[in-house]
C-alpha positions as CSV (number, residue, x, y, z in Angstrom):
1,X,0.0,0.0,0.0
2,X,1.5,3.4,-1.2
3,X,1.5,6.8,0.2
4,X,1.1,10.1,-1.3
5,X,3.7,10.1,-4.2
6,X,4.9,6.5,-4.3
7,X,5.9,7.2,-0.6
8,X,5.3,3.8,1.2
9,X,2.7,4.0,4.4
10,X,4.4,3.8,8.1
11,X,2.9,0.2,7.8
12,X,4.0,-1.1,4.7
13,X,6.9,-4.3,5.2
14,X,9.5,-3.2,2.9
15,X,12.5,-3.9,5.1
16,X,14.7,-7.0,4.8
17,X,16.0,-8.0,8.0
18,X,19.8,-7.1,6.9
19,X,18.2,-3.6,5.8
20,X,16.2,-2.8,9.0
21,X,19.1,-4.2,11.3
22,X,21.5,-1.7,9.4
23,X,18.8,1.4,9.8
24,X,18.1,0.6,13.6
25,X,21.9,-0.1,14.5
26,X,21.0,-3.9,16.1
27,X,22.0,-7.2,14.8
28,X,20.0,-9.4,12.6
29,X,19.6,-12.4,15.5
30,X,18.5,-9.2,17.9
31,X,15.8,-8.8,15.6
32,X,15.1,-12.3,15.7
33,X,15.0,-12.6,19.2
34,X,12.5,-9.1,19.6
35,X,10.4,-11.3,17.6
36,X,10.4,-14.5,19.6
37,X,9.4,-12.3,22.7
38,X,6.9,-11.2,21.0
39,X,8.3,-8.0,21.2
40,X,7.9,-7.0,17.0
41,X,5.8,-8.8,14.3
42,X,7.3,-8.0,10.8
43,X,5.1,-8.8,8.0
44,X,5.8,-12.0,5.9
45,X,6.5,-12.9,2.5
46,X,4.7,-15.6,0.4
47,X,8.1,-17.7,1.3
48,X,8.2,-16.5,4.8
49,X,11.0,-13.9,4.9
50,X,10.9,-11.2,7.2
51,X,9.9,-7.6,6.0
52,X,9.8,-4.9,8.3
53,X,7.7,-1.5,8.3
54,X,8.6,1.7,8.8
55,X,6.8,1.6,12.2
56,X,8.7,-1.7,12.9
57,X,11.8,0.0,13.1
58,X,10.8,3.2,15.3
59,X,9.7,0.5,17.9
60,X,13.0,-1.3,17.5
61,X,14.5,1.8,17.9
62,X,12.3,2.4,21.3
63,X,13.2,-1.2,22.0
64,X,17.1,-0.1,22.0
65,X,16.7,3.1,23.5
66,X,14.9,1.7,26.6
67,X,17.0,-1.7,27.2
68,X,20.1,0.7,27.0
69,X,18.9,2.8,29.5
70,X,18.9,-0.3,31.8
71,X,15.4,-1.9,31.5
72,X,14.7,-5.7,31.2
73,X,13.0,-6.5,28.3
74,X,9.8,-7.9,30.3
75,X,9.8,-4.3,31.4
76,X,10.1,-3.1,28.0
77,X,7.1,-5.1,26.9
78,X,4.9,-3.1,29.4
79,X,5.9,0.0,28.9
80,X,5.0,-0.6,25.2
81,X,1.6,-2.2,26.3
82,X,0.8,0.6,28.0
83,X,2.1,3.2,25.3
84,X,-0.4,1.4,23.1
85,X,-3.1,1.8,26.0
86,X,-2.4,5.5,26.1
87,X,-2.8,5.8,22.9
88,X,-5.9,3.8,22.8
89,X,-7.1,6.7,25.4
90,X,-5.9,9.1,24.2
91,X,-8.3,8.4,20.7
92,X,-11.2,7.7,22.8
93,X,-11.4,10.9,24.5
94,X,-10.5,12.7,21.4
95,X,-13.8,11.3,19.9
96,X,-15.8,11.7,23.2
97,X,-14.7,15.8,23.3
98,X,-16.2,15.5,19.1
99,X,-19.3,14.2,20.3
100,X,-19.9,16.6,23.5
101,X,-18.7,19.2,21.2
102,X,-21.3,18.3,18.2
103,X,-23.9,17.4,20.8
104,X,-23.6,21.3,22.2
105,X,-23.9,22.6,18.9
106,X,-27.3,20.5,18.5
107,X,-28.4,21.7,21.6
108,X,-28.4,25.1,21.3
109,X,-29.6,24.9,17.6
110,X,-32.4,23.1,19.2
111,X,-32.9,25.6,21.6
112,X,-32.5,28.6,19.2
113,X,-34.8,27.0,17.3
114,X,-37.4,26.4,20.3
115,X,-37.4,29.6,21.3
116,X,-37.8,31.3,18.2
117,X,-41.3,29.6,18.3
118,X,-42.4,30.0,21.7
119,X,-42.0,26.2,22.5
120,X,-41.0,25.7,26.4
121,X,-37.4,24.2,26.1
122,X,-38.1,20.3,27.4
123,X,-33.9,19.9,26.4
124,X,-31.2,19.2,29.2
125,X,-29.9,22.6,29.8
126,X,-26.2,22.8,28.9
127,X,-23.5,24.8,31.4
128,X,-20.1,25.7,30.6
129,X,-17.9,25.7,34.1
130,X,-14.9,28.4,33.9
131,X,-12.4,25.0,34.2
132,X,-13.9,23.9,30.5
133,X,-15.8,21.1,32.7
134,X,-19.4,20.6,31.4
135,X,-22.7,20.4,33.5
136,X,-26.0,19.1,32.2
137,X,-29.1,19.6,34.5
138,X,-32.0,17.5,33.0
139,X,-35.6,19.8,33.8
140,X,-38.2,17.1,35.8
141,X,-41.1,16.2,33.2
């Protein structure tokens, strides 16, 4: 899968091992071994060789970086595992902040709308707290 301009995608395996092991400064059998722990996952050729993404290497560079600044690799996996989880947050609450932020804009279209008319406003009633927190009071009935 291409990028813009022929430019392969972060994910794309393009890297022989000898190639990626040159570009991230580790051997070949270090590679081999991140694998085995389950540490990387290169993609695969029909005949099974190893081909490594662009991605694949920054994490074998994170690897390096972190097991040469002293930790285990068991540590190593669950600093990545939580990275991911982070990241996995991180997402969430970006959509969650979209969908309070569209839900807002409904609201007081809604309520624009409403009291344009003359229509009691039967909507929760939206307040924005000085600390960007959100309030919604629901009316009773």
């Amino acid at each position: 899968m291409s990028g813009t301009f022929g430019v392969p995608s972060p994910d794309a395996a393009v890297y022989v091992i000898s190639v990626a092991a040159e570009l991230t400064g580790l051997h070949p059998q270090t590679l081999r071994a991140y694998e085995r722990l389950g540490l990387i996952a290169p993609g695969r050729t029909g005949g099974g060789g190893r081909r490594y993404s662009h991605r694949d290497l920054e994490r074998l560079r994170q690897i390096a970086d972190l097991t040469g600044a002293g930790i285990g690799l068991e540590g190593v996996r669950r600093i990545m595992a939580l990275e991911l989880q982070v990241d996995a947050l991180r997402a969430r609450n970006d959509e969650l902040a979209a969908e309070l932020q569209a839900a807002r804009a409904a609201l007081r279209q809604a309520y624009a709308a409403g009291g344009a008319q003359g229509v009691v406003n039967k909507l929760p009633v939206l307040h924005q707290a000085a600390a960007q927190s959100v309030v919604v009071w629901r009316r009773p009935g």
